[in-house]
C-alpha positions as CSV (number, residue, x, y, z in Angstrom):
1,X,55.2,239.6,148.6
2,X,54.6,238.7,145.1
3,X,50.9,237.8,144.0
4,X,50.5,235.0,141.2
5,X,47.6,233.2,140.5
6,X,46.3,229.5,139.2
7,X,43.7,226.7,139.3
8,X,45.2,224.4,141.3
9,X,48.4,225.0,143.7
10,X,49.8,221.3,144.1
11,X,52.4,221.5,147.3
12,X,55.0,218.8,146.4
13,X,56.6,217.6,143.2
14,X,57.2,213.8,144.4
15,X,55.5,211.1,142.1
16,X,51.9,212.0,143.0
17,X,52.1,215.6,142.6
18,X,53.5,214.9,138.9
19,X,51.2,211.9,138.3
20,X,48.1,213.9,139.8
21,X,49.2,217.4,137.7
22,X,50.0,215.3,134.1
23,X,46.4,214.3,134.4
24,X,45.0,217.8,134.8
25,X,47.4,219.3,131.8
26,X,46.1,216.6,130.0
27,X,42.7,216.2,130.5
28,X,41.7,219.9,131.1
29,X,42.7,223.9,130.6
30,X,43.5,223.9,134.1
31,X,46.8,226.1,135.3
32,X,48.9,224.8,137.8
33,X,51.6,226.4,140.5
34,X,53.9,223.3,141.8
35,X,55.8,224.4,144.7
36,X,58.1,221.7,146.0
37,X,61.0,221.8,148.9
38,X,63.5,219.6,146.7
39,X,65.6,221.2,143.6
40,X,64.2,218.8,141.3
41,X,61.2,216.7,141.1
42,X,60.5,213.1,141.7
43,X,60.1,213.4,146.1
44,X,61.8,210.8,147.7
45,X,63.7,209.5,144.7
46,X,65.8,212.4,144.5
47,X,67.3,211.4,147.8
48,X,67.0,207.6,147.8
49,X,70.2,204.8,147.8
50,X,72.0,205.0,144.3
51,X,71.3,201.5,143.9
52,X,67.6,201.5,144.6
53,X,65.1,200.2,141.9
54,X,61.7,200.2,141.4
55,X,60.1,197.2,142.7
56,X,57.0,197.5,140.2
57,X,57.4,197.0,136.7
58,X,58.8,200.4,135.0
59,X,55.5,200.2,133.0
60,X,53.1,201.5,136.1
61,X,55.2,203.9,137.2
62,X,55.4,207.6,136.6
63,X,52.7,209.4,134.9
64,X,49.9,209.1,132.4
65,X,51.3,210.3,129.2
66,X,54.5,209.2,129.1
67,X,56.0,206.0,129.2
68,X,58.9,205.2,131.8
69,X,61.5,202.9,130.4
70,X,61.0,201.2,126.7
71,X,58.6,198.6,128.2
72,X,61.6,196.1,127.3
73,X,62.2,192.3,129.4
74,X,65.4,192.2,131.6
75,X,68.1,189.7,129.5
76,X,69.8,189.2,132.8
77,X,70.6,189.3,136.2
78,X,67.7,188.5,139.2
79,X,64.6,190.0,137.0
80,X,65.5,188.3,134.0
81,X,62.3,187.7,132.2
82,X,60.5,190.4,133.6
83,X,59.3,193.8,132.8
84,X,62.1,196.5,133.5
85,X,62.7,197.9,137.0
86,X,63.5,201.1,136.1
87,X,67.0,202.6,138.7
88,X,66.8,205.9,140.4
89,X,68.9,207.7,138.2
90,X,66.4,207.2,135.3
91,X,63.0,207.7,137.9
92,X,64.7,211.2,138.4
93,X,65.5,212.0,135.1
94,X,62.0,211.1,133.7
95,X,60.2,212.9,136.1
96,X,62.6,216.1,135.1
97,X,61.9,215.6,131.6
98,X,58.1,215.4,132.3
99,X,58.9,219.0,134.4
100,X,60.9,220.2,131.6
101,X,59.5,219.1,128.5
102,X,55.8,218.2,129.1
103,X,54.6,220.3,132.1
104,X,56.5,224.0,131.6
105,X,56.2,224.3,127.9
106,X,52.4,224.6,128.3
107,X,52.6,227.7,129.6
108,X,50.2,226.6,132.5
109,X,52.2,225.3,134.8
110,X,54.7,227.3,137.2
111,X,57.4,225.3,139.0
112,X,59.3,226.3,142.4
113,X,61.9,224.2,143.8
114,X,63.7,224.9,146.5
115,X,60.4,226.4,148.5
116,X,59.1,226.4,151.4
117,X,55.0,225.8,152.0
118,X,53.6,228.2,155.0
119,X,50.5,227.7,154.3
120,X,47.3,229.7,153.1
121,X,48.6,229.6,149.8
122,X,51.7,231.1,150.5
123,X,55.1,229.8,149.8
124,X,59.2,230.9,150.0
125,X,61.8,230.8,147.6
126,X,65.3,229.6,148.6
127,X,66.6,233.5,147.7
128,X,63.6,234.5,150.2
129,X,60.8,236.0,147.9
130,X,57.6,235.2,149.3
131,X,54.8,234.6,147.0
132,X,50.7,234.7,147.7
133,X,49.0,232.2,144.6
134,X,45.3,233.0,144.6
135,X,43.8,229.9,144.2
136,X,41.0,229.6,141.6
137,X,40.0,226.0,142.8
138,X,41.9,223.8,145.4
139,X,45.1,223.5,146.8
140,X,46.5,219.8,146.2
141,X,48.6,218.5,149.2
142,X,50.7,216.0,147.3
143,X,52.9,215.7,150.3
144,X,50.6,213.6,152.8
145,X,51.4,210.0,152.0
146,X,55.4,211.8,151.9
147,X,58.0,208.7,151.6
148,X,60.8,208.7,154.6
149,X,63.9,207.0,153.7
150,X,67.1,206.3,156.0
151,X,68.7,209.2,154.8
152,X,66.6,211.7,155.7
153,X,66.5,210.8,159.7
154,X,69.2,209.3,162.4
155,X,68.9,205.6,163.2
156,X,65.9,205.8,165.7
157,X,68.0,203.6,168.4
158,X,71.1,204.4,170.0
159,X,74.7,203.6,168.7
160,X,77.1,203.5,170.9
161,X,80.4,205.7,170.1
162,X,82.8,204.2,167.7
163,X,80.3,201.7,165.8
164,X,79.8,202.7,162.1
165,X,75.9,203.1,161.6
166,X,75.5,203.9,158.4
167,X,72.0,205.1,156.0
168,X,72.0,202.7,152.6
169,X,73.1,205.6,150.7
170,X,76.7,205.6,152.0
171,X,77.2,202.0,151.7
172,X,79.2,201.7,148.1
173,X,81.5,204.3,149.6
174,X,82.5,202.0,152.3
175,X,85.4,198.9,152.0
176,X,84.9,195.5,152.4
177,X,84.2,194.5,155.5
178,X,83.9,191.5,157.8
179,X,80.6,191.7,158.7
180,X,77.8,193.4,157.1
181,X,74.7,194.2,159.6
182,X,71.0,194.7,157.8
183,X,68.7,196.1,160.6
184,X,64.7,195.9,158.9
185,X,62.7,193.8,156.6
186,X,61.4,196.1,154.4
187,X,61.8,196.8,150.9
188,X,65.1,199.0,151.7
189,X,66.4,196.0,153.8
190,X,65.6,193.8,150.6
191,X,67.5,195.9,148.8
192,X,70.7,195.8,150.7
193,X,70.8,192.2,151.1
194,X,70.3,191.9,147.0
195,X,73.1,195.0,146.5
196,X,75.7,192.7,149.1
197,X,74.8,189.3,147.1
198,X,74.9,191.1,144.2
199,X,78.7,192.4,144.8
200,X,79.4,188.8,145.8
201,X,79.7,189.4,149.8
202,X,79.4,185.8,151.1
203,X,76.1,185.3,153.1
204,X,77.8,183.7,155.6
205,X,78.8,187.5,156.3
206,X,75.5,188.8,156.9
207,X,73.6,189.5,159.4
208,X,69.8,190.2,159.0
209,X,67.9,191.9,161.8
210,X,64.2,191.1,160.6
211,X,61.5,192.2,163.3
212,X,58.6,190.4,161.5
213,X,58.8,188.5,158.3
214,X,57.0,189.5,155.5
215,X,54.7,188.5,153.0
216,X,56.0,189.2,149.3
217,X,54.5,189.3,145.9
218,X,55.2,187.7,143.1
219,X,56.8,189.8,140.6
220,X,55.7,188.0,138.0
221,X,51.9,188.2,138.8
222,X,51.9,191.6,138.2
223,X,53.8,191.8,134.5
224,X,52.6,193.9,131.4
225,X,51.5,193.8,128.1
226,X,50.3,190.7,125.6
227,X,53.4,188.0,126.8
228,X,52.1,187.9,130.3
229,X,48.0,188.7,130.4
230,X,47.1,185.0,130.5
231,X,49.7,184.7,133.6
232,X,47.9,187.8,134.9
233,X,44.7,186.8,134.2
234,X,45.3,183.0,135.6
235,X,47.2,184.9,138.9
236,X,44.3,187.5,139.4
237,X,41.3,184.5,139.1
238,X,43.9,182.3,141.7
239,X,43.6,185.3,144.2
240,X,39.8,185.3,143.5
241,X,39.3,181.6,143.8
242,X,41.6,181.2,147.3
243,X,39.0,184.3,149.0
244,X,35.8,182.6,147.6
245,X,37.5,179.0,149.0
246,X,39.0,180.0,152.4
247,X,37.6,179.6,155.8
248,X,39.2,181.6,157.7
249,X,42.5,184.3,157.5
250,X,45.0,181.5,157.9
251,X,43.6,179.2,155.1
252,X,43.4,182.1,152.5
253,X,47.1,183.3,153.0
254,X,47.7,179.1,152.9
255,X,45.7,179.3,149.3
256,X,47.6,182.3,148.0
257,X,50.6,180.6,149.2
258,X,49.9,177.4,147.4
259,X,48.4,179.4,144.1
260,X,51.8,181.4,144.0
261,X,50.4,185.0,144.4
262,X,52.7,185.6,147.9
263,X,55.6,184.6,148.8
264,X,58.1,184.2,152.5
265,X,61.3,183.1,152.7
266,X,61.3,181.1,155.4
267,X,58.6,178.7,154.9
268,X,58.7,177.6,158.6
269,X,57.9,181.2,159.8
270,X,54.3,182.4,159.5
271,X,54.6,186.4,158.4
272,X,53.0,188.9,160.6
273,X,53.8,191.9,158.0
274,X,52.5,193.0,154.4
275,X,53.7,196.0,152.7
276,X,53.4,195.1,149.2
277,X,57.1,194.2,148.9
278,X,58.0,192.5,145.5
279,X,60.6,190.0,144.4
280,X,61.6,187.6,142.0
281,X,62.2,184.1,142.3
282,X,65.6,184.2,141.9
283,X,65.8,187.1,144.0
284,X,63.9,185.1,147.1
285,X,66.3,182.3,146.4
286,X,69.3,185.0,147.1
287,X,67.7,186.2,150.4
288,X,67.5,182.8,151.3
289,X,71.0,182.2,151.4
290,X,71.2,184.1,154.7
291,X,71.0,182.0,157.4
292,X,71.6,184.2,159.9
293,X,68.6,185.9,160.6
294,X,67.8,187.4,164.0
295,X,64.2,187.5,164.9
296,X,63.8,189.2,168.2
297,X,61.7,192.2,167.2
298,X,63.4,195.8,166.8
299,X,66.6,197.4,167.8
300,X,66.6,199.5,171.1
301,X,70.2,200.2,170.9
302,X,73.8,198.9,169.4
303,X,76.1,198.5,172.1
304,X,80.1,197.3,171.9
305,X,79.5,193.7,172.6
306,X,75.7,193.5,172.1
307,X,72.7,194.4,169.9
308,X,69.8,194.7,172.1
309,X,66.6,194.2,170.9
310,X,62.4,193.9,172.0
311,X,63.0,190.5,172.6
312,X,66.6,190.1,173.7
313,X,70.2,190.3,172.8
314,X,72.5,189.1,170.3
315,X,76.5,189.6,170.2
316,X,77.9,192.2,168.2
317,X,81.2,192.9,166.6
318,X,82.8,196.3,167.0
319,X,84.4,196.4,163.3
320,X,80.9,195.4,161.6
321,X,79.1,198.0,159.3
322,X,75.6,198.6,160.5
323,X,73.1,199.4,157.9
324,X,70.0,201.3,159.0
325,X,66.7,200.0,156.7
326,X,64.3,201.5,159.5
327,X,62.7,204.4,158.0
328,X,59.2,203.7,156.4
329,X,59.2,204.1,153.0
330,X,55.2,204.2,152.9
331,X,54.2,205.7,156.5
332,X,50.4,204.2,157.1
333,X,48.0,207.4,157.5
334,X,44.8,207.4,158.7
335,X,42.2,208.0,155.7
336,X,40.9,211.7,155.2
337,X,38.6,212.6,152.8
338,X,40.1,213.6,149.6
339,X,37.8,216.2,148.7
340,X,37.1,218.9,150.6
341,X,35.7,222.7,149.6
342,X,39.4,223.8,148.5
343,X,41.6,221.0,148.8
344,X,42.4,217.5,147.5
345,X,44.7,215.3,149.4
346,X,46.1,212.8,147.4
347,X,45.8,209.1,149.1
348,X,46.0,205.5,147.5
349,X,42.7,204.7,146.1
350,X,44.2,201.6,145.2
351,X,46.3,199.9,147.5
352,X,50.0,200.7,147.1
353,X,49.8,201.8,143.6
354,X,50.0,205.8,144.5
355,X,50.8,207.3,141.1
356,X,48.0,205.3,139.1
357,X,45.7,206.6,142.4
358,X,46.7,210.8,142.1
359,X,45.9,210.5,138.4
360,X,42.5,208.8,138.7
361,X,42.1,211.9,141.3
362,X,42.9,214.4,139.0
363,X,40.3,212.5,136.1
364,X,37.4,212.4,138.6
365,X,38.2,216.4,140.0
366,X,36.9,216.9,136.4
367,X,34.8,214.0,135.3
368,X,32.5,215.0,137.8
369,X,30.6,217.8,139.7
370,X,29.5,216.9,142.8
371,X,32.3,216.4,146.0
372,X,30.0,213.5,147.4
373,X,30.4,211.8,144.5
374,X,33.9,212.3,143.7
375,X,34.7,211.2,147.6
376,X,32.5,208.0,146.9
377,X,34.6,206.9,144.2
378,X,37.5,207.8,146.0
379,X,37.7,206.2,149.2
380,X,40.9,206.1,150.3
381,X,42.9,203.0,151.4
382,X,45.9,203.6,153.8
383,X,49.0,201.6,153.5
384,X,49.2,198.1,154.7
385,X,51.1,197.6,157.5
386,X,50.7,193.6,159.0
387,X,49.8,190.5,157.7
388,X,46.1,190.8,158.0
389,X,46.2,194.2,156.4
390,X,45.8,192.0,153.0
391,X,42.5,191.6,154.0
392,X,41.3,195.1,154.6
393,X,43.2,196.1,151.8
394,X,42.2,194.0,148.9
395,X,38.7,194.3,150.1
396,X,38.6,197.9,149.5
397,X,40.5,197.4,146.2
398,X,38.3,195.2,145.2
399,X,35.3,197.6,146.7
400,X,36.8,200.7,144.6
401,X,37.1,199.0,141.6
402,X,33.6,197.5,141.6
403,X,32.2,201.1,141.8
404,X,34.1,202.1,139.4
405,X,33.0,199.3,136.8
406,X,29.4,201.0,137.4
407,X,30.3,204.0,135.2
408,X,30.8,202.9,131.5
409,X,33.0,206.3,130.9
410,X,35.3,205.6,133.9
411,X,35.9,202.4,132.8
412,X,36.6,203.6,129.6
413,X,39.1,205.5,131.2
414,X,40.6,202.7,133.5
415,X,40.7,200.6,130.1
416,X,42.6,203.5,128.4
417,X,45.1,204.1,131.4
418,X,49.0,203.7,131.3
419,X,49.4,203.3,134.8
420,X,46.1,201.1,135.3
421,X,47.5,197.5,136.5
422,X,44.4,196.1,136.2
423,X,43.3,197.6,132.3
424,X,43.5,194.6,130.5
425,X,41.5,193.0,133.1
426,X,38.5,194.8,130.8
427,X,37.4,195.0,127.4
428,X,39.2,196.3,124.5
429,X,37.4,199.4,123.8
430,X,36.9,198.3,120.1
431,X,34.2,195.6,121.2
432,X,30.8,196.2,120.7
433,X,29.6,198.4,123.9
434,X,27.0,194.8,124.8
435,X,29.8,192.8,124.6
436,X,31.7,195.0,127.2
437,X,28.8,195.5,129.8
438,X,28.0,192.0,129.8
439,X,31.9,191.1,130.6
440,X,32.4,194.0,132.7
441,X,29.0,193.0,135.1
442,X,30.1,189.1,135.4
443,X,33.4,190.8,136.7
444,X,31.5,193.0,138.9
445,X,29.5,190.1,140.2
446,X,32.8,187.7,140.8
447,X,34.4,190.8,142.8
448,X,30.8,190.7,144.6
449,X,31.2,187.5,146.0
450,X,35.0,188.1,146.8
451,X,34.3,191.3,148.8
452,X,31.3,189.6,150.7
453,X,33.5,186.8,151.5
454,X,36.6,189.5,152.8
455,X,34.2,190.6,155.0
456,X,33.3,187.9,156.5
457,X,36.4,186.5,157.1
458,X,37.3,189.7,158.7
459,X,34.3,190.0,160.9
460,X,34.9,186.1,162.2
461,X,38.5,186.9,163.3
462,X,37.4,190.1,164.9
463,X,35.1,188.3,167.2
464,X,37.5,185.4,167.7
465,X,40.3,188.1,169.0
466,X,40.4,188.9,172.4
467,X,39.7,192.5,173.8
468,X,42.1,194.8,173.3
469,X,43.4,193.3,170.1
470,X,42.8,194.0,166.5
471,X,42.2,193.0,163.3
């Protein structure tokens, strides 16, 4: 068994372990050990769907110190208008050029793909050299919030013999087809639905199996840089204005509705799921075009002549192509401090923005001394899961990013940072230090009010719900 030693030994080279690791080559002396099971980094992007996209601008994505994509507006196609959505050919390439051009020529950071974690600080090569890394500091578990797409597990119902269910990955290799079959109503459904349209497959031959309907953003509330901050501004005071207004859960998702900040496509269908999913206009007028959408909960099994679902059965056609968009993308993990003697486990801090969260991790581990404190400024906030999640979820955004605002240098920082959705929210740091504290504590008094009234609402519709439910 080998001995090497470092700082920090970060298990897992997806987008947090990167994000998280950038932040300590950048902001420290710090030497780093990245072990990691795939043969390149970038996690779950390294086995995703060749058509999949990021649904974020390219702009918040990645890490710190390096831009992803040329921050340029799409000329055409379903995001015209808006910031680039960068494909995963170019998510994989930047984070190997990170790897091979920003992280490795330090000469602090040691990279092993292809290895197995047991544990304890030990770890095995793929030719089956085990190594011990004596760990100075902490050992980083990048690997907790860990992605599942379709590829990387069977369809989680039965298929009867003969019936072609397929992961999204093998779809372009298939022929047309008379019937295309979308089981889920995620993002990866989204997707798959978008790629059909996209390739011109009439609607008329799809078939979307949607267990609950979602709530969607609005991709263009959540656009970059000078041509969209009064849009961004407007959107973010809308969201603020529909809490302060609402009287109780149904009214504010009605006010966020009318102000434009969500989205459904089926405006007769009240959504019982929120998973941050993004789209377009144009895009939501595409998925619209489907008409025949099944909404009878999820899949038990595919049969020769039937699907059969929670709720029922529909018909089914032995020669159609079933695509499986089950898996979930962002599993929903209980919260765990992040913070512990030796460890850090990197969680969302702020709600379905992961990279920006394992880099504001990584500036805390050394902006400040004391675990308690670090932990109180990193509460973490699990993935959203059904339609009242919002709630629960923007509160403690909200709540996060209040606390933070009470720390001049960490909002310095959040100002500063690439992958910060919400810096130009703040003062330019060339104003006048009054200027900024006065702007930054009316902010911190409007998110106040918003929080308070979260709460509220969310205590009201706890006692309204019988026992043995749950907000």
């Amino acid at each position: 068994m080998k001995a090497i030693e470092a700082d920090y030994l970060v298990v897992g080279a997806g987008a947090m372990g990167m994000a998280f690791t950038d932040t300590v080559i950048s902001e420290s002396e710090a030497t780093v050990v990245i072990v990691d099971r795939a043969c390149q980094p970038g996690g779950h992007w390294t086995t995703a769907y060749p058509f999949v996209r990021l649904h974020q601008p390219s702009a918040y994505y990645g890490v710190n110190s390096r831009a992803l994509g040329n921050n340029t507006i799409d000329q055409v196609g379903w995001n015209q208008g808006l910031n680039e959505l960068a494909p995963v050919g170019e998510v994989c390439a930047y984070f190997d050029a990170v790897m091979q051009q920003q992280f490795l020529p330090t000469g602090r950071v040691e990279y092993f793909p292809m290895s197995e974690y047991l544990g304890d600080g030990r770890f095995r090569t793929l030719a089956g050299t085990e190594y011990a890394v004596t760990v100075k500091r902490r050992v980083v578990d990048a690997t907790y919030l860990r992605a599942i797409v379709p590829s990387m597990r069977p369809a989680p119902y039965s298929v009867a013999p003969g019936l072609d269910c397929i992961a999204p990955n093998e779809l372009p290799k298939f022929p047309a087809q008379d019937r295309y079959v979308i089981i889920g109503a995620g993002k990866t459904g989204i997707d798959v639905c978008l790629w059909l349209l996209r390739h011109d497959v009439s609607p008329e031959k799809l078939t979307w199996i949607m267990p609950r309907d979602s709530w969607l953003i609005d991709r263009a509330t959540l656009q970059p840089g000078p041509t969209f901050i009064d849009h961004f501004r407007a959107s973010y005071g809308a969201t603020i204005e529909a809490i302060d207004e609402a009287t109780s859960p149904e009214d504010l998702f009605a006010r966020l509705e009318a102000a434009g900040t969500l989205l459904r496509i089926d405006a007769s269908v009240r959504p019982a799921m929120y998973r941050c999913a993004t789209v377009s206009h144009p895009e939501l007028a595409q998925l619209r075009r489907i008409d025949d959408i099944v909404r009878l909960g999820h899949v038990q099994s595919i049969e020769p002549t039937a699907i059969v679902l929670d709720g029922g059965s529909v018909p089914s056609s032995p020669s159609a192509l079933y695509i499986d968009c089950t898996a979930d993308g962002a599993p929903q993990r209980p919260a765990k401090p992040i913070f512990e003697t030796d460890r850090i486990t990197l969680q969302a801090v702020r709600g379905c923005q992961q990279v920006f969260s394992a880099a504001f991790i990584a500036h805390v581990e050394f902006a400040y001394d004391d675990d308690v404190v670090k932990n109180e400024l990193c509460t973490p906030i699990p993935h959203p899961d059904a339609d009242l999640d919002w709630l629960r979820l923007t509160q403690s955004d909200m709540s996060n990013f209040q606390r933070w605002l009470g720390d001049a240098e960490l909002t310095d920082w959040l100002r500063s940072a690439r992958l910060n959705l919400l810096a130009d929210l703040l003062p330019p740091l060339s104003h006048k230090p009054r200027v900024r504290e006065r702007v930054v504590s009316m902010f911190q008094k409007r998110l106040n009010t918003a929080i308070e009234r979260l709460e509220t609402l969310r205590s009201e519709h706890a006692s309204a719900v019988p026992v043995g439910e749950s907000l």
